[in-house]
KEFI-76840 format. One record per residue (C-alpha): residue in one letter; x, y, z. Coordinates in pm, whole numbers. Layout:
BEGIN
A  X  Y  Z
...
//
This chain:
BEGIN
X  -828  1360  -1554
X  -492  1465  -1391
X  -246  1641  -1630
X  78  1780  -1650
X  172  1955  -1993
X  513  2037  -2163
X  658  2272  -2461
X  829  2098  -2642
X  1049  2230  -2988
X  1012  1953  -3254
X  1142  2135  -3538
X  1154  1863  -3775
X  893  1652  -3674
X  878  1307  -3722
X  983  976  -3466
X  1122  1079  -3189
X  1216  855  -2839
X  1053  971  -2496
X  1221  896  -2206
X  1082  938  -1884
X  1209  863  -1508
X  955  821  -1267
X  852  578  -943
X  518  348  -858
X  433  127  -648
X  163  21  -840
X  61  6  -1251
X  -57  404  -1302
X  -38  409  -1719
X  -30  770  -1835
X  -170  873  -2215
X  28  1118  -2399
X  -81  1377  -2629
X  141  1555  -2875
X  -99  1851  -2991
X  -411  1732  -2853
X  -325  1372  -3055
X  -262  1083  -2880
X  58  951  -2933
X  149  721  -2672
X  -77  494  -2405
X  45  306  -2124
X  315  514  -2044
X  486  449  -1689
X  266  158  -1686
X  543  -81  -1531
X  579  -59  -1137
X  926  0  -1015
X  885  -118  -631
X  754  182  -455
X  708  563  -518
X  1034  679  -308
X  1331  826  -520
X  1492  506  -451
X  1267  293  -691
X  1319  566  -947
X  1354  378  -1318
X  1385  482  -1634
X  1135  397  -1926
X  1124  469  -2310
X  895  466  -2613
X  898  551  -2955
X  654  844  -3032
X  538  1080  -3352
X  539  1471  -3279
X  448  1735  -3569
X  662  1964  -3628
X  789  2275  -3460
X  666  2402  -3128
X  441  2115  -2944
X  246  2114  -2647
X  322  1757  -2507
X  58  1642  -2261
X  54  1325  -2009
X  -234  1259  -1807
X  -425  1015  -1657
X  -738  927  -1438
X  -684  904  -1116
X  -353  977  -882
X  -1  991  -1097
X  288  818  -1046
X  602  982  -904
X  739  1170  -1225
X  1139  1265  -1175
X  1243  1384  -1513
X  1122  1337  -1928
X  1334  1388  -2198
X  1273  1397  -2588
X  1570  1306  -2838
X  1500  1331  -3216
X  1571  1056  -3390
X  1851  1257  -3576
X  2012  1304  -3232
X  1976  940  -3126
X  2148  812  -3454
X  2435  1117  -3351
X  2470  936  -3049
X  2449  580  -3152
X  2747  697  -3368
X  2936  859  -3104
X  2925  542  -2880
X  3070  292  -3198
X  3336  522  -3233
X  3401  575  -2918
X  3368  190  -2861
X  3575  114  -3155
X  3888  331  -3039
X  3864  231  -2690
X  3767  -185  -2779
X  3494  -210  -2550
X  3115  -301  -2602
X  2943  -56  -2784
X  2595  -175  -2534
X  2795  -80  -2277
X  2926  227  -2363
X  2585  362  -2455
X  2500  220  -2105
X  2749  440  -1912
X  2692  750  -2093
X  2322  743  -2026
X  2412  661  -1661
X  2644  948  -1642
X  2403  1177  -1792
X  2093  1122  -1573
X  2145  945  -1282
X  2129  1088  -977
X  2425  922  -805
X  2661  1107  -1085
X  2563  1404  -1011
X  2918  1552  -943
X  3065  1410  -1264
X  2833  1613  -1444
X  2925  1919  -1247
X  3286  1846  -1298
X  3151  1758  -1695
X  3053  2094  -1746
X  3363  2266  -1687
X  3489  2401  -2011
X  3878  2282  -2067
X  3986  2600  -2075
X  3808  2773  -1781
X  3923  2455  -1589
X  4160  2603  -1351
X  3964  2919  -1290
X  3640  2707  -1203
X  3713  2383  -1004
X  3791  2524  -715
X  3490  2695  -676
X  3309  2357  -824
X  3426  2165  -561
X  3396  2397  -271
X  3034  2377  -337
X  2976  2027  -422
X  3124  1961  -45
X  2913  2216  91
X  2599  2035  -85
X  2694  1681  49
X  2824  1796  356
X  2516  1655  548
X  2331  1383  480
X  1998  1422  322
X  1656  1512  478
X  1360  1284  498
X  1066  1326  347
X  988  1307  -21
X  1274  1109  -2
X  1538  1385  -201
X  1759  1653  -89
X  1660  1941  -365
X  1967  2124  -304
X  2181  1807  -388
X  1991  1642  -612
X  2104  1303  -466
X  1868  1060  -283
X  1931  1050  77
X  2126  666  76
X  2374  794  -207
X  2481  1122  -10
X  2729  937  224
X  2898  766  -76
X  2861  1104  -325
X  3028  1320  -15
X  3314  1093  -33
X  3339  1136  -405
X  3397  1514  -362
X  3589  1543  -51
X  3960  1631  -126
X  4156  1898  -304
X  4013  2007  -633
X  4086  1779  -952
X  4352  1880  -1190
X  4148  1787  -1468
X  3860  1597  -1537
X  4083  1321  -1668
X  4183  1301  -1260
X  3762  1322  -1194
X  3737  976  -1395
X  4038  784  -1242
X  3878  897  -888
X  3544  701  -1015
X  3759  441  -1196
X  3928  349  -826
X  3572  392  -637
X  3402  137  -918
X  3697  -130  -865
X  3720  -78  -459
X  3381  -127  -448
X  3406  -469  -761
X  3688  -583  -562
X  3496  -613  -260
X  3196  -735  -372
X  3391  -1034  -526
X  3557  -1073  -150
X  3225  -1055  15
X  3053  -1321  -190
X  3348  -1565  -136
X  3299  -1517  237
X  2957  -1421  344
X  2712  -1642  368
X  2223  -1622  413
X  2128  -1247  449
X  2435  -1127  500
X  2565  -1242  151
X  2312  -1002  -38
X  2489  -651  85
X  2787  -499  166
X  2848  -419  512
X  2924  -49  460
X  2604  162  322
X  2787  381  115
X  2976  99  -96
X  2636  -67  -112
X  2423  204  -316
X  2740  201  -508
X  2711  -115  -607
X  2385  -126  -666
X  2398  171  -892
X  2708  -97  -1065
X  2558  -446  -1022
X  2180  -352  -961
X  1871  -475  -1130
X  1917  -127  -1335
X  2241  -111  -1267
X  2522  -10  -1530
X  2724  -304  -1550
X  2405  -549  -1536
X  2360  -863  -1707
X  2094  -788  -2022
X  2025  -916  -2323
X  2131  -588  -2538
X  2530  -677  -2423
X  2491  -1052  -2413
X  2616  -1107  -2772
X  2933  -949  -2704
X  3026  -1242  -2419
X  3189  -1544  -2579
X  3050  -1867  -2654
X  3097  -2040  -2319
X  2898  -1711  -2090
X  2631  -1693  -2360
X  2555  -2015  -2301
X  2583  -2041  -1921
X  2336  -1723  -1969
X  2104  -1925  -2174
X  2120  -2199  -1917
X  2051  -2014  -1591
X  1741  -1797  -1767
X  1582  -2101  -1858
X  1637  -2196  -1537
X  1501  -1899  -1383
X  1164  -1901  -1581
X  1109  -2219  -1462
X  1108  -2159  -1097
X  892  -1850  -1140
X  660  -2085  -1352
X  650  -2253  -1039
X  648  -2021  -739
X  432  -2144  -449
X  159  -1898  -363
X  254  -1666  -3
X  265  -1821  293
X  -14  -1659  485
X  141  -1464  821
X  28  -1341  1092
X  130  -1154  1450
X  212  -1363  1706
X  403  -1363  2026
X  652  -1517  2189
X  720  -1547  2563
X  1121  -1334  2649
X  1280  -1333  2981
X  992  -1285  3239
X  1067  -984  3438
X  939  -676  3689
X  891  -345  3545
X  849  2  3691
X  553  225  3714
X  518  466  3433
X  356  760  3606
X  130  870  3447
X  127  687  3143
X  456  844  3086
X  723  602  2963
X  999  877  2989
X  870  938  3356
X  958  620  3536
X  955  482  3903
X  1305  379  3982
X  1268  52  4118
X  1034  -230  3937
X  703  -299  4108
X  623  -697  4129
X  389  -828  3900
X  63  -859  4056
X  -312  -820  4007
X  -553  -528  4089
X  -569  -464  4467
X  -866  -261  4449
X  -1068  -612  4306
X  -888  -817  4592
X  -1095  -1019  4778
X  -1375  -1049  4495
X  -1168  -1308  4325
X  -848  -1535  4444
X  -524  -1354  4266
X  -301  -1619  4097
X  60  -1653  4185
X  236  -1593  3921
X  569  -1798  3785
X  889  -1671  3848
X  969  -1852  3442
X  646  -1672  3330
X  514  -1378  3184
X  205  -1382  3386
X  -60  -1387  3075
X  -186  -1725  3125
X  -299  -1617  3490
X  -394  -1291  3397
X  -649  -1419  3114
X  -775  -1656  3410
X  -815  -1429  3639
X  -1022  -1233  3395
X  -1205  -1468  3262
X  -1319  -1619  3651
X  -1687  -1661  3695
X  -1732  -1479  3995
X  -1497  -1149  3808
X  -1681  -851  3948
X  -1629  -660  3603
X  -1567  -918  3272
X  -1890  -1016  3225
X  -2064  -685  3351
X  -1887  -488  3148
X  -1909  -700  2809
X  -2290  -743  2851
X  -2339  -345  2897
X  -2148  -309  2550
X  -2327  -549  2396
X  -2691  -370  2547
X  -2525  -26  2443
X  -2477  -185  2074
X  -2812  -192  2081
X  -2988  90  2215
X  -2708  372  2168
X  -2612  361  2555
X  -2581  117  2810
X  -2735  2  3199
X  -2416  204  3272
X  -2377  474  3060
X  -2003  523  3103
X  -1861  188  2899
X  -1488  220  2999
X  -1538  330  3349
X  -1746  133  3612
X  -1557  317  3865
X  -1664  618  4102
X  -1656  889  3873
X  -1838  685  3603
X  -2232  645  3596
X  -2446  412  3774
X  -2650  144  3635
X  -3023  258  3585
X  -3080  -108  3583
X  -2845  -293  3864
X  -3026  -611  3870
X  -3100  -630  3543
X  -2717  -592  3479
X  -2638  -869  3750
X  -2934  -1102  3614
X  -2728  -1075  3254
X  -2408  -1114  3330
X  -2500  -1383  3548
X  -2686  -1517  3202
X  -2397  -1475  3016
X  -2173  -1655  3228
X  -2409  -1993  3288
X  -2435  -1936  2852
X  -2058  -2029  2832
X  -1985  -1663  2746
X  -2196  -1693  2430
X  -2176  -1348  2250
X  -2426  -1503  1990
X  -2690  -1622  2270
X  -2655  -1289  2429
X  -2708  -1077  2127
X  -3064  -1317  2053
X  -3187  -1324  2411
X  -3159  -883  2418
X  -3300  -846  2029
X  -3575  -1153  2139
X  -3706  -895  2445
X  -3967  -664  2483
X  -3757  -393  2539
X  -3575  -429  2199
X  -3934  -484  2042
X  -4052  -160  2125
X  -4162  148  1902
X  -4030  485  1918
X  -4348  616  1962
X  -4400  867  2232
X  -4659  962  2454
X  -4712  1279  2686
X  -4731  1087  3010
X  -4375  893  2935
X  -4268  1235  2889
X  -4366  1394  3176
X  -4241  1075  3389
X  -3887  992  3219
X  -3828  1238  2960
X  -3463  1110  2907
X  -3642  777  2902
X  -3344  593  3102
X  -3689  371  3239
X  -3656  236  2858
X  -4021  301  2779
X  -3930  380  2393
X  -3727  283  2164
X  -3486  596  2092
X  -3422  741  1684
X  -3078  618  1634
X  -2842  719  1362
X  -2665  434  1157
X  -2308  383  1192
X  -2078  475  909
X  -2068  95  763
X  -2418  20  729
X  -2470  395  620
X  -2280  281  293
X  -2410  -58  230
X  -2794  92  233
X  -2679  311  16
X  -2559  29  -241
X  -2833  -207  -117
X  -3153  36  -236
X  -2917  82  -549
X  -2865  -289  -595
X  -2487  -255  -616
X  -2419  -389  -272
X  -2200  -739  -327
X  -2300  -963  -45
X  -2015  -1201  -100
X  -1845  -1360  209
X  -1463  -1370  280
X  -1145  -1219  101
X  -990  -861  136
X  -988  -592  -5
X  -664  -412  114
X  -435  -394  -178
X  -46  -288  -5
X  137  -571  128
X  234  -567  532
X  419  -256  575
X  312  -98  233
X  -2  63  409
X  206  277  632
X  210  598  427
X  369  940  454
X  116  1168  264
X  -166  1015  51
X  2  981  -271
X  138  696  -131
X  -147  542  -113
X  -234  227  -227
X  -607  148  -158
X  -921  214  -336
X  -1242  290  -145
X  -1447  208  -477
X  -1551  -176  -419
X  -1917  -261  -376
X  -1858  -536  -132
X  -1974  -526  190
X  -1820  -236  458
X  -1648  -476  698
X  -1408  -516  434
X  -1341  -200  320
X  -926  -90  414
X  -896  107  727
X  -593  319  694
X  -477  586  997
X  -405  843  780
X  -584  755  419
X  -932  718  636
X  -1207  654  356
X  -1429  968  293
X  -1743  820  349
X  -1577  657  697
X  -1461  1004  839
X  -1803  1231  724
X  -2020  949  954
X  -1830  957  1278
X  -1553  638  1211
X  -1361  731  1483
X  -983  737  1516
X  -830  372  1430
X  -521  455  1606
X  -714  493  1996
X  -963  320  2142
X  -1282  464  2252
X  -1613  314  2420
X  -1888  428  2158
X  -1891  634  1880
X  -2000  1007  1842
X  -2283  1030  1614
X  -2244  1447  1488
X  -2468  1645  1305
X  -2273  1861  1034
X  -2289  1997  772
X  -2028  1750  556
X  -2297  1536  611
X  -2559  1660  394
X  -2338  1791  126
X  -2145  1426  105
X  -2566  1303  6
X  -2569  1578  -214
X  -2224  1519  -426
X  -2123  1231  -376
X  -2064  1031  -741
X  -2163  701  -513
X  -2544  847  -388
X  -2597  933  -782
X  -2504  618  -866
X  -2732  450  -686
X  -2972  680  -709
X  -2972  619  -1055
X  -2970  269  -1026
X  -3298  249  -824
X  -3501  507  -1024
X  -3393  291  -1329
X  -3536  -72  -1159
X  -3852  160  -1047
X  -3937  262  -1428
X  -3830  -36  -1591
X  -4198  -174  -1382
X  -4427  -138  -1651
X  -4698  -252  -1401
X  -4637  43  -1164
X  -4794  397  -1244
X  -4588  686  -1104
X  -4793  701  -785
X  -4722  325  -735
X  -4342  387  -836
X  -4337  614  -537
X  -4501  404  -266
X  -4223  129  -392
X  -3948  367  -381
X  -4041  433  0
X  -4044  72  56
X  -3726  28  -60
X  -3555  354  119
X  -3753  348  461
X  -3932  9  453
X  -4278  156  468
X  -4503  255  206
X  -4528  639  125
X  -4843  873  296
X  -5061  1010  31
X  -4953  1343  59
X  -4613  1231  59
X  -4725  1058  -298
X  -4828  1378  -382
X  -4535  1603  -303
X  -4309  1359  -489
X  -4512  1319  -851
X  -4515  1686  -866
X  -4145  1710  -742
X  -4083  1500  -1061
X  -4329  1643  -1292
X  -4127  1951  -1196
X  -3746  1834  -1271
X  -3879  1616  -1583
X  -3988  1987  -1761
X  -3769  2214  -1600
X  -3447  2038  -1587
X  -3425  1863  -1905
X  -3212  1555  -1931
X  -2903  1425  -1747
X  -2564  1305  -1735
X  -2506  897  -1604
X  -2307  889  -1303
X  -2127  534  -1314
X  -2026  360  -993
X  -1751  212  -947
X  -1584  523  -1137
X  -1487  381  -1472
X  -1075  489  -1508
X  -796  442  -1659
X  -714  530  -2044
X  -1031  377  -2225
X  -1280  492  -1982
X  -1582  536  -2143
X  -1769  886  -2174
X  -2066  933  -1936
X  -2401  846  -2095
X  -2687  1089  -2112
X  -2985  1028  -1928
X  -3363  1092  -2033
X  -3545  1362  -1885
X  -3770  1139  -1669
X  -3476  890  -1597
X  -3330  1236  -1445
X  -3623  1327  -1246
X  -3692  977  -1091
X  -3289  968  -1032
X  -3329  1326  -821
X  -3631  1197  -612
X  -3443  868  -560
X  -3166  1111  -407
X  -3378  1297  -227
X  -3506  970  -10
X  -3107  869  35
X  -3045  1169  171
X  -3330  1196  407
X  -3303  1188  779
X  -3545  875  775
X  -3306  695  560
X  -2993  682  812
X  -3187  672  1104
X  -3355  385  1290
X  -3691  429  1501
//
């Protein structure tokens, strides 16, 4: 697991309160150990809204730590939540505080709940961050220090905060509270800190005052924010779902009758429309037509290199006279005649160009061996009438993909071996005559489900998704953002493609680049390759899987165990000698190895996983020869 360890000085011993402030999008429950003792599970298991130091919250559980000097360990199985800061108070210093605040509350007459509240605020919130500098200030080196204080409290805030992890380190602040701290600290220096408090008194009712205003007058979206940013993360720090001044049921019993009630009233109310909430409405992109108009030529591809007059909408001229160009609408966009014009019969290129795809699918390449580029500088067909006769086919088969796909894989071309002989050779030795069939390397996605299919893992259910953000959520800065999990036995087409949190298994096999488009994919020979079949928990897995289903055959000698495993790895029974090679490759392992550790799959995590099992010394050996086949060239490739 993932750890991150503290000292801390318990001197006592005893209850104490651990407070941590941290950020996840998602539920990532920590365990913590006092002294190699567990002490705490499920920490930080609640998600605040996203892992930016905006969604920072604070959490806090009771704990036990022996006494004096303690190693305090959290950690957890698999990728951490966003951890800002951790405090431990003794419950001595608690009840020294809990005091502080009645008296406090009972000379001033205010809410003890709140009190408590604005303390804790002051103390550890980021947006406060120049009271506490101010704070510190001893009374009597108050003259000789504020200026200095101040000075550099504007030079902190003096520019607004960079991007990135989302915090300015020098400031401390997050980047939406800078404007509103900077205005906090601009000014001659404070006379005292009395003067610091009635500066945040007049901020906190400027910014009441308006919200009050804006509510009366504002009305849909706009009535759920102020209009200026820097009042806003004001008033959420104030009014906020973690706000100080928030509505919660530690201060509600200091509200008279009449608000406790109305309380009452509008929380019953509100469980009862979440026991009610209608499931999403499913969304999707769509487009809608804006004001039809010309636009200039980008040359080059260059948007910041423009023509300066617009060029008319219009069709290809080099294509003109092959089929009738549509006039286009001076009210339209020109889509509806541009998908006609594609999509015309006698088009030179649509159905020429989606039939040699469709053959290069196939066979690894296509009549033309240049997909994207049917032009001069691309290749020629080997086959030119064969590539007229289909996409003459395909046209009089209403564009049937499905047809297409059974008349090629129903041919005798598609049918043949890969067998070779020395007169093909000698005649078409890059066999572009299609005499053989040619070895072929599986693509990424069926790479993985063989993997799980020989392993009988592979979950052949139909429909659903597997992507876990919400729209926008999967647009990540670094990968601990992240939100996915590549760890689902389902079927590859539904596995999350993410730009820049590609799955492992997807970028070692040649997945290409989601964010361009290219015509076929590379199919590399590295060494990642090999060592992925060699480490990877998920070839183990099923490794271990299928040499488990092979001994659990009673009727099957070890020889016959063999012969089956090939059937199941390469669909053909094993050669003799290859029988051979493989009962001594496992009498070897099963004396010389000794026995093994389990390799479960999907990962068990979390805080209960379970420890890995031990495996048998022949479970081990059958498990390594099992591995062996899935990481064979004969497994991944098709002849």
């Amino acid at each position: 697991p993932q750890f991150v360890e503290y000292e801390i000085d318990a001197a006592d011993g005893g209850p104490w309160t651990l407070r941590v402030r941290y950020a996840a999008g998602e539920s990532r429950p920590l365990r913590v150990l006092a002294g190699g003792t567990v002490v705490a599970e499920n920490v930080c298991s609640e998600a605040t809204g996203g892992f930016s130091v905006e969604d920072l919250a604070w959490t806090a559980i009771p704990v036990e730590l022996p006494a004096g000097t303690t190693r305090v360990r959290f950690e957890r199985t698999g990728a951490f939540p966003h951890l800002d800061k951790v405090s431990f108070t003794s419950d001595a210093e608690r009840a020294a505080f809990d005091a502080d605040v009645e008296r406090v509350a009972a000379e001033q007459g205010l809410d003890a709940p709140l009190v408590a509240r604005w303390a804790e605020a002051l103390a550890g919130e980021s947006i406060f961050t120049p009271w506490r500098a101010y704070a510190a200030i001893p009374a009597d080196r108050w003259d000789a220090e504020v200026a200095e204080i101040t000075a550099d409290l504007q030079a902190t805030f003096a520019a607004d905060a960079r991007e990135g992890d989302g915090t300015n380190s020098r400031s401390g602040a997050t980047p939406r509270e800078v404007p509103f701290v900077r205005s906090m600290v601009a000014g001659p220096p404070p006379r005292d800190l009395a003067a610091v408090a009635d500066r945040w008194q007049a901020a906190t009712s400027l910014v009441l005052d308006t919200w009050a205003r804006h509510q009366a007058t504002a009305k849909d979206d706009a009535a759920k924010a102020l209009p200026d940013p820097a009042q806003e993360i004001y008033r959420l720090a104030l009014l906020g779902d973690r706000g100080v001044l928030r509505v919660g049921p530690e201060v509600v019993p200091y509200y008279e009758d009449g608000l406790r009630a109305r309380i009452a009233e509008l929380e019953a109310t509100r469980a009862e429309l979440a026991a009610t909430t209608p499931a999403p409405i499913e969304r999707g992109i769509a487009v809608t037509e804006g004001e039809p108009r010309d636009l200039p030529v980008f040359i080059r591809g260059d948007h910041t290199n423009k023509r300066d007059t617009p060029e008319p909408r219009g069709f290809l001229t080099v294509l003109a006279g092959t089929v009738e160009s549509p006039e286009i609408p001076t009210d339209g966009s020109g889509r509806l005649e541009l998908a006609r014009w594609i999509t015309d019969p006698e088009h030179p290129l649509t159905a020429r160009t989606i039939v040699n795809r469709v053959w290069a699918w196939h066979f690894g390449r296509g009549i033309v061996s240049t997909p994207s580029n049917f032009g001069l500088r691309g290749g020629s067909p080997t086959h030119p009438e064969l590539l007229d006769w289909l996409a003459r086919w395909f046209v009089a088969n209403d564009w049937s993909i499905k047809d297409l796909h059974r008349l090629i894989m129903n041919s005798a071309v598609y049918r043949l071996s890969g067998e070779s002989d020395s007169l093909g050779l000698e005649i078409d030795p890059a066999n572009e005559l299609w005499w053989r069939r040619e070895p072929r390397r599986l693509e990424a996605e069926p790479i993985r489900d063989a993997i799980l299919a020989v392993g009988g893992s592979l979950d052949r259910t139909v429909g659903g998704s597997l992507l876990r953000s919400g729209n926008f959520g999967y647009v990540t800065n670094d990968q601990s953002n992240s939100n996915e999990r590549y760890t689902a036995t389902r079927r590859a087409i539904y596995m999350p493609v993410i730009r820049n949190d590609m799955y492992s298994l997807f970028s070692t096999f040649d997945y290409t680049d989601p964010s361009i488009s290219l015509e076929a994919r590379p199919a590399t020979v590295v060494a990642q390759q090999s060592l992925f079949m060699m480490n990877s928990p998920m070839v183990a897995a099923q490794a271990e899987s299928l040499a488990a289903r092979l001994l659990a055959d009673e009727s099957l000698d070890d020889a016959g165990r063999v012969s089956r495993a090939y059937e199941i790895c390469f669909s053909r029974p094993a050669e003799s000698d290859e029988v051979e090679r493989a009962v001594a490759f496992i009498g070897r392992i099963e004396s010389g190895a000794g026995p093994g550790t389990s390799v479960p799959w999907p990962p068990t995590e979390g805080m209960n996983a379970a420890e890995a099992a031990d495996l048998t010394p022949r479970h081990h050996a059958w498990r390594s020869l099992c591995k062996v086949l899935i990481a064979s060239n004969e497994f991944i490739y098709v002849r």
